[in-house]
C-alpha positions in Angstrom: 4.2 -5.0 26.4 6.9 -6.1 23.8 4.2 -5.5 21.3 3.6 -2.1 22.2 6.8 -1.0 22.2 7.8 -2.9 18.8 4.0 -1.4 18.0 5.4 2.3 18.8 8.5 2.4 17.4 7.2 1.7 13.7 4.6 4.1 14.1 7.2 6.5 15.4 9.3 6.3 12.6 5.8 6.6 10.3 4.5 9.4 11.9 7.8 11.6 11.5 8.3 10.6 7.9 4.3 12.8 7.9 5.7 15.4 10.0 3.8 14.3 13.2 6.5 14.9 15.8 4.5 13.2 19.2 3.7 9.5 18.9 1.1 10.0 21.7 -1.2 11.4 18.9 -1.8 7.1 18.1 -2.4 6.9 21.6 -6.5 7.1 21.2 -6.0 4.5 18.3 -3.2 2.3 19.6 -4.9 0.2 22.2 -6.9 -1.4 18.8 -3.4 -2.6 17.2 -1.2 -5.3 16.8 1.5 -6.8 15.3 0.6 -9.1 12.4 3.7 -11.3 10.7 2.5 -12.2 7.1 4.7 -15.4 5.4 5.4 -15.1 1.4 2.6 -15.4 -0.6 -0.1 -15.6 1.8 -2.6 -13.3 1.5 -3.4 -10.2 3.5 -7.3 -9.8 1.9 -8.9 -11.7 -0.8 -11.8 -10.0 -2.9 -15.1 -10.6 -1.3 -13.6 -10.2 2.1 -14.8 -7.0 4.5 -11.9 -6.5 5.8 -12.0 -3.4 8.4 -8.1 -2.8 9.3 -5.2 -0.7 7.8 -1.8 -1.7 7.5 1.4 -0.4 8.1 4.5 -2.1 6.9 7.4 -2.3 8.8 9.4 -4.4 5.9 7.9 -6.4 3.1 6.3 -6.2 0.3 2.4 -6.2 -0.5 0.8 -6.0 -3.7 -2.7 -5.1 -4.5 -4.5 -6.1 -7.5 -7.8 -7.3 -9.5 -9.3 -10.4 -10.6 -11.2 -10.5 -13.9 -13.9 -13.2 -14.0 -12.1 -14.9 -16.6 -9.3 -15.1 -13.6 -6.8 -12.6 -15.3 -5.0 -10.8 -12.6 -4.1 -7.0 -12.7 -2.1 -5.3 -10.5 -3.0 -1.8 -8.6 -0.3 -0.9 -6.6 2.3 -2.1 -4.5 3.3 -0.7 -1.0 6.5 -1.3 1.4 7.9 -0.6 4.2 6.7 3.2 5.8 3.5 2.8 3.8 0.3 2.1 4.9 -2.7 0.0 2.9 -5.7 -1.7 3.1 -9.3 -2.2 1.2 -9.6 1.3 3.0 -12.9 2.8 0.3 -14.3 -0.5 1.2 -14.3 -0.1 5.0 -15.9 3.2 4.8 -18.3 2.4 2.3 -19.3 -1.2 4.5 -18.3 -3.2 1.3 -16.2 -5.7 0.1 -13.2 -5.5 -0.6 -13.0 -5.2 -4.7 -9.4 -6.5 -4.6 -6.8 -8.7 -3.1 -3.9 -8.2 -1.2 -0.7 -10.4 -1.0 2.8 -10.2 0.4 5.1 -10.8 -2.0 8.1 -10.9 0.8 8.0 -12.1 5.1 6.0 -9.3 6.2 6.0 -7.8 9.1 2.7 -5.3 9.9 0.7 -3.0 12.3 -2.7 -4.1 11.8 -4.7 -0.8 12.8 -8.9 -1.1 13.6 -10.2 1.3 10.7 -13.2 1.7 12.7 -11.9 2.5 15.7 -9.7 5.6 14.1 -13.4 7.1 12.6 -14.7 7.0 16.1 -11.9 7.9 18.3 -11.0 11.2 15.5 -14.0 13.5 16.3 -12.3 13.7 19.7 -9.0 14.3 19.2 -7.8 16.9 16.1 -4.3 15.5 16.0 -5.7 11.9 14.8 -8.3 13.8 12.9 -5.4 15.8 11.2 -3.9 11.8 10.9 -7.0 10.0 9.2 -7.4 13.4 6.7 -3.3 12.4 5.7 -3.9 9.1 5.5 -7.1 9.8 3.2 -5.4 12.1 1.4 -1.7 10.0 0.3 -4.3 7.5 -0.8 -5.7 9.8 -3.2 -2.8 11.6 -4.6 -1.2 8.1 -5.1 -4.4 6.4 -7.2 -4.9 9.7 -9.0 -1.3 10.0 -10.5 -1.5 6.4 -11.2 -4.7 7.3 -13.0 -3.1 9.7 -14.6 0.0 7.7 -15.7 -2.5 4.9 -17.0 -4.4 7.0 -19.3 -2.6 9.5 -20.6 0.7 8.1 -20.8 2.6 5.8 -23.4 4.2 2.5 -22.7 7.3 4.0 -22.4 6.4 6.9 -20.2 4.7 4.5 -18.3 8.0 2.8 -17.6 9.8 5.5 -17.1 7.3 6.8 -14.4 8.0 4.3 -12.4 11.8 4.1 -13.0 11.4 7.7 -11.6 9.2 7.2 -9.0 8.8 3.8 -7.7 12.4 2.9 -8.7 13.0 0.0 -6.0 9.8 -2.2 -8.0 12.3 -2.2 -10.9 14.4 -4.1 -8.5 12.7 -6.0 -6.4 9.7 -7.4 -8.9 9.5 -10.1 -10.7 8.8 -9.4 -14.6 5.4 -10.6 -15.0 4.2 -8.1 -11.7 5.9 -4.8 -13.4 4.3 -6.0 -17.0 1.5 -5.9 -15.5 1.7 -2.8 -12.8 2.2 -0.8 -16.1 -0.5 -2.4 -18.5 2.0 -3.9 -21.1 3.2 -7.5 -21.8 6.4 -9.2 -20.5 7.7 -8.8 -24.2 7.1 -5.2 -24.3 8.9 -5.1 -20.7 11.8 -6.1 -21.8 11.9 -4.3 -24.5 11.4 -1.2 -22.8 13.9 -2.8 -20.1 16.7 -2.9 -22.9 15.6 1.0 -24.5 15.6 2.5 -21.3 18.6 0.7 -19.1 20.4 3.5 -17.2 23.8 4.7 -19.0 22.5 4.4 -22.3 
């Protein structure tokens, strides 16, 4: 019962921050929860998995990212607390996941049954109107990050996030960002120094 409660509360909060004012719209879904506590650096989903859930993050931080065969990491995104994540074009293709996902802080999540949300939608329009939101952050997100990755110099790149993922700035360590925006820890701090606010 704790759970639920605890389990309702962040959604709550999550759904209201999307303009979804009843929380019994997670009703249909919510029975197919639970809480899932995720200790620094452990990881959430490694590549190769077929991992069926979405997360919602209550507080920590997770980062997503690539392996190259030669074992080079790359990093696709970060999410924290009021997001939601997961290897989600993998579940709905029936794949695996193409990436891994690790907390980079104690986590604390809602671990959501992906496959239970497609079923239970077709019956009830709010969650329909729910999965379609969910669906459609995810794209805006990975195409302005597209976007910022091709089109965009090293320093715009930068400054994109200063502007609009300024907490990473805080919170990561060098090597993450460097990565994140497709540059070298050199470059970084270079970039670091050029663009420090007040100058």
């Amino acid at each position: 019962m704790s759970d639920s409660i605890t389990i309702g509360k962040i959604l709550q909060s999550w759904l209201a921050s999307r303009g979804f004012g009843d929380p019994a719209v997670l009703q249909p879904w919510q029975a197919a929860m639970s809480l899932l506590p995720l200790d620094k650096g452990a990881f959430l989903v490694r590549a190769g998995d077929r991992d069926r859930h979405l997360y919602f993050i209550h507080y920590g931080l997770l980062r997503l990212f690539y392996t190259s065969a030669q074992g080079r990491e790359r990093n696709k995104a970060f999410y924290g607390p009021g997001q939601a994540t997961g290897a989600v074009s993998a579940a709905i293709a029936d794949s695996t996941a193409p990436f891994s996902v690790q907390a980079l802080e104690p986590c604390l999540l809602v671990q959501a049954d992906l496959g239970q949300l497609y079923r239970e939608a077709p019956r009830h329009p709010e969650l329909s109107r729910l999965l379609l939101q969910l669906l459609a952050d995810a794209f805006i997100r990975n195409e302005q990050r597209e976007a910022m990755l091709l089109t965009c110099s090293a320093e715009q790149r930068y400054q994109w996030v200063l502007d609009n993922e300024p907490e990473l700035i805080r919170c990561l360590p060098q090597f993450h960002l460097a990565s994140y925006i497709g540059v070298d820890a050199v470059s970084l701090s270079r970039l670091k120094r050029k663009l420090k606010p007040g100058q």
